[in-house]
N, C-alpha and C positions, 0 to 999 in steps of 0.2 A: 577181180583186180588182183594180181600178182603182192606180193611181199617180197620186200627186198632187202636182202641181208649185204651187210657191212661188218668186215671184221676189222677191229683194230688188234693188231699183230705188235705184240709185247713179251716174247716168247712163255712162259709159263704164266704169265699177267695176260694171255690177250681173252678176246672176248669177242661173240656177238653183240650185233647193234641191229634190230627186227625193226624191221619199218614198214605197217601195211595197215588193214582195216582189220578190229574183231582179234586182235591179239592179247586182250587180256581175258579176253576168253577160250583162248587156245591155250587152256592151262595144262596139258600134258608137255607142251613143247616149252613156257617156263621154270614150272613145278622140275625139270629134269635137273637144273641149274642147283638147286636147292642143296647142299650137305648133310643136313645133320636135322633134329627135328624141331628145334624153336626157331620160332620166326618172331619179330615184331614189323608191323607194318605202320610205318610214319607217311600220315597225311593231313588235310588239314581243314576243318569246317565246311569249304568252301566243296572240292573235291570229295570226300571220305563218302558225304549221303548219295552221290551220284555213282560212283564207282567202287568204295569197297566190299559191297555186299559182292559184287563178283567178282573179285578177286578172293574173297574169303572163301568161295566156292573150291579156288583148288586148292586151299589148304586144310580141306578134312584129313583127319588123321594125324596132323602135328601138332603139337602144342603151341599155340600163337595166340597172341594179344595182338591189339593196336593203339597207340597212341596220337593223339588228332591234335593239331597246333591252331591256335587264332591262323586268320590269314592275312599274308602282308609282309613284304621287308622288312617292318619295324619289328616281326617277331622273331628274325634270326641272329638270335643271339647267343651269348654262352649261358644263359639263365634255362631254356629250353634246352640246349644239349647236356646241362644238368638233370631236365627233367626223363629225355630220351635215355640216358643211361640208366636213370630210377625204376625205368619199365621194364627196361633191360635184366636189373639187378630184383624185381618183384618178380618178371617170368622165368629166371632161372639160368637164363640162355648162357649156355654152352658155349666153348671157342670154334665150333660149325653151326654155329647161331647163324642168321641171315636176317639183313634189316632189310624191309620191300619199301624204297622211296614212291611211294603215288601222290603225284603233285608235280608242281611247277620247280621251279630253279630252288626257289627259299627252301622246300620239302627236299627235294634231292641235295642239295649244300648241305643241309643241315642233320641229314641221317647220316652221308656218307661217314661228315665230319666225329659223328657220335659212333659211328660203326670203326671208323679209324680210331676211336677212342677206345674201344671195350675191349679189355684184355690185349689190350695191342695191337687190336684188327682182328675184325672178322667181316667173314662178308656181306655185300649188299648189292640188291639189284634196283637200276632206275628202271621205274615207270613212267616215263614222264607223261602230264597232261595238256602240256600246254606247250606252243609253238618252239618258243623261246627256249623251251627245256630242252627238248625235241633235239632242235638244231643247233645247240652248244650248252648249256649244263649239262647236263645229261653222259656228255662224254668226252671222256679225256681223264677222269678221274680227280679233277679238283674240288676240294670239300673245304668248304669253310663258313665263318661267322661274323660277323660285322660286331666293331664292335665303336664305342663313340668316336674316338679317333677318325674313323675309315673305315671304309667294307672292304672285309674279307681279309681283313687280318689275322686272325686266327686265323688256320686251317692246318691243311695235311694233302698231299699227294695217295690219294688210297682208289684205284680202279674196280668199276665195279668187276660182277662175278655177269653180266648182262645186262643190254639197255632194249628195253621192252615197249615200242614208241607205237603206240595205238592212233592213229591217224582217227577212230572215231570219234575219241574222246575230244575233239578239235571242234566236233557239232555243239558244245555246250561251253563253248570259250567265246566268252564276251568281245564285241569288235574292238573295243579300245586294244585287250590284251593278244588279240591277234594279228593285229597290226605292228603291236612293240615287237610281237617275235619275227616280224619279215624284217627288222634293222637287225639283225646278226645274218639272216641270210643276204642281206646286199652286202652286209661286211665280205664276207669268205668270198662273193665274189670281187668286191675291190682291193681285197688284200692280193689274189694270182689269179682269177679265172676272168677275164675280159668276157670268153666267149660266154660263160657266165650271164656275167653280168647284162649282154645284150640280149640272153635268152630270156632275165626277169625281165627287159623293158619288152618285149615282145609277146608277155603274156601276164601283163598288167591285172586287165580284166578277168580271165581265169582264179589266177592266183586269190586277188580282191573275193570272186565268187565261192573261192571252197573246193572250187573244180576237183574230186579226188584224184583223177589222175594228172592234174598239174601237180597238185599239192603232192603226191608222192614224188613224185620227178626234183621238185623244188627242196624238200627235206631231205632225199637221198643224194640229191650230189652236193647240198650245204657241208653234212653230214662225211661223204667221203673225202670230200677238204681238209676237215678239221683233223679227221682219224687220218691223213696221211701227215698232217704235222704233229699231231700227235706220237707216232710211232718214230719219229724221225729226233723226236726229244721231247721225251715225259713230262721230265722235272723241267720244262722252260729256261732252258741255259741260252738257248739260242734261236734256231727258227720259229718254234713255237709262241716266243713272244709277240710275233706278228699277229695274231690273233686278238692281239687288245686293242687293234689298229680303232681310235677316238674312244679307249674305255678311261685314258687317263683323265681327260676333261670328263668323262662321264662319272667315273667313282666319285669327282670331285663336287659335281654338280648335286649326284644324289646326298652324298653326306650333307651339304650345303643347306640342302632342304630338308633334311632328316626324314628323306626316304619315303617322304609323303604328294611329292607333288609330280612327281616324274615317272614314270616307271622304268625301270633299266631298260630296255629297249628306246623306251623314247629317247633315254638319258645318251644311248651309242648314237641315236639318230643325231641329235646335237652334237656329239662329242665328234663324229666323224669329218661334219662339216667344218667344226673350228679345228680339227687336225690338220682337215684341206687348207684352209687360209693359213694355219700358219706355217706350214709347207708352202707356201708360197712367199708368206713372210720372209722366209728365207731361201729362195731363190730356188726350190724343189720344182714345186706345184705348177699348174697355169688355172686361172679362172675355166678355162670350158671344160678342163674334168670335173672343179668342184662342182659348176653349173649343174651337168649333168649329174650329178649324185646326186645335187638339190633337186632337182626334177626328177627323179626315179623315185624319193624319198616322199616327198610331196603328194605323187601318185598314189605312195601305198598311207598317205595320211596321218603320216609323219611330221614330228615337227622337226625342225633344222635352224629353231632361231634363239638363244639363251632367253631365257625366261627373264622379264621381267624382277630388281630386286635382289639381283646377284651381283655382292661385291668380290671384284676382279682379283683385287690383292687376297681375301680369305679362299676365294678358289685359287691360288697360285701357293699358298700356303697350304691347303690338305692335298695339293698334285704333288708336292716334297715329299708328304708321306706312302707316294704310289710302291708297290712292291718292284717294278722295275729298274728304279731308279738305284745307282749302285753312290756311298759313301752321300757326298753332298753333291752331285752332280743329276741332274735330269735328262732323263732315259726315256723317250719319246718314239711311237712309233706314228711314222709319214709316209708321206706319198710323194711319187715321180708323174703318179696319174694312176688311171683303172688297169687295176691288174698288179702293180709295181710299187709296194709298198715295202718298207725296210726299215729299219733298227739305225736310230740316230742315239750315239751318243753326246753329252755336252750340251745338252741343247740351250741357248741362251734364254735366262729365265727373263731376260729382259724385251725380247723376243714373245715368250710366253702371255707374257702381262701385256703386251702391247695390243696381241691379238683377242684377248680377254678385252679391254677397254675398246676395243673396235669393237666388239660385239654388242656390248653393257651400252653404247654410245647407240650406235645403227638401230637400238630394238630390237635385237638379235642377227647370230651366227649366220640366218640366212637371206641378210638384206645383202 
């Protein structure tokens, strides 16, 4: 099976993005990325006993340590990027240090963000293990930490130095969490790619199966999506923020539950469908795009309906503190349908809550 490279073009910032099988064992073709000779390698319980014995492989001859996190949302905090810098500052590491994220989103957030931290940056490459990482942590260069307020307040703008996406390591990713990462690839394609999006309903049962060559197909054009709004605006001034297309309901959902009932994925799979409705709430949307997203979503095992035990008004009050939202005004990103998603500003928070209470009411977002 081929490997397929994606560059995100950021002129002295840009990078490969390696998408194939048996790439963390292709350590001459990582290891080149590498500066200087410390490395620390942030991973985390769950991952570390399956996969860093070989990646430790290409790091003979440098001085490197690793540092291992509980696993979980609930651990990305700034009390562990206290710890990632402690390792940092016991191995010695240099300003051509390099941090190796191997893990999921929490693992890559949470190294980039400590790598953004040390000495003012230095660099790091993602590993990612798991779907979700794969096809948006992973790349774009957003690092950050949640913290009780809201996820992902902290953070930093800091790109990696390469994103290293081992399609094998997907064999040992449990179905729940493989499932949450096909809600970022339905996102990318109902944010601009229709045709996209009728190529996931048209290979439902492949994708479900692991098929490696859907699955590559599926991660490399989620993936050249993002790295083209990515390059087109970094720092999220403007197109880029399309990419959060239902993450405002979803940051809101998961703080709500303190990050234990949801998983981010599922969390976008909800959030995307109460985006549709209230895009329609206000005269965007129609019912057969949302339909259809509920039914694409559903397919891949997804839920689409607010969880039981969510008050409407405390979700509408942590969506004020989303990072999009500019003064006191809520900055919302909607839909026209698949494919045709766009940047509202103003959006009535009365509006907002209506469509939260229609939800809380129905049994969920996707009655």
């Amino acid at each position: 099976m081929n490997m397929h490279t994606v560059t995100v073009a950021l002129g002295q910032r840009s990078y490969p993005i390696w998408v194939g099988p048996n790439l963390l064992a292709d350590q001459e073709r990582w290891r080149a990325v590498l500066r200087g000779r410390h490395v620390l390698v942030v991973s985390n319980t769950t991952v570390a006993p399956l996969y860093l014995p070989l990646v430790a492989n290409g790091l003979d001859g440098l001085h490197w340590s690793s540092h291992v996190l509980d696993d979980g949302e609930a651990h990305k905090t700034l009390a562990n990027v206290g710890r990632v810098l402690d390792a940092l500052a016991t191995l010695g590491a240099t300003r051509d240090a390099c941090v190796l994220a191997l893990g999921g989103g929490v693992v890559g957030d949470l190294a980039g963000f400590s790598a953004a931290c040390w000495m003012r940056g230095i660099d790091f490459v993602q590993m990612p293990t798991t779907l979700l990482a794969m096809v948006d942590a992973s790349v774009g260069g957003k690092t950050g930490v949640n913290l009780p307020a809201g996820k992902n307040l902290a953070g930093a703008f800091h790109q990696p130095r390469a994103v290293v996406a081992d399609i094998g390591t997907l064999d040992s990713l449990p179905e729940r969490e493989y499932r949450a990462g096909l809600a970022e690839v339905v996102k990318a394609a109902c944010i601009g790619d229709r045709v996209f999006f009728t190529w996931l309903e048209d290979h439902v049962d492949a994708i479900v199966a692991r098929d490696r060559p859907a699955l590559l197909e599926t991660i490399s054009r989620a993936i050249r999506f993002k790295a083209d709004l990515v390059q087109r605006d970094e720092t999220e001034q403007g197109a880029r923020a399309l990419l959060n297309f239902g993450h405002t309901f979803a940051h809101a959902l998961e703080t709500a539950s303190g990050y234990r009932l949801l998983l981010h994925g599922e969390a976008v799979a909800i959030g995307m469908v109460l985006a549709a409705q209230l895009s329609e709430h206000l005269g965007m949307g129609a019912p057969m795009a949302r339909d259809r997203l509920a039914r694409l979503l559903q397919k891949f095992s997804l839920p689409v309906a607010m969880p039981p035990g969510m008050e409407p008004q405390a979700l509408l009050e942590l969506m004020r503190l989303d990072k999009k939202n500019t003064a006191d005004v809520l900055r919302m990103i909607l839909w026209r349908g698949i494919g045709h998603v766009e940047i509202v500003d103003a959006v009535s928070e009365a509006a907002v809550l209506s469509t939260l209470e229609h939800a809380a009411q129905q049994g969920g977002a996707g009655s």
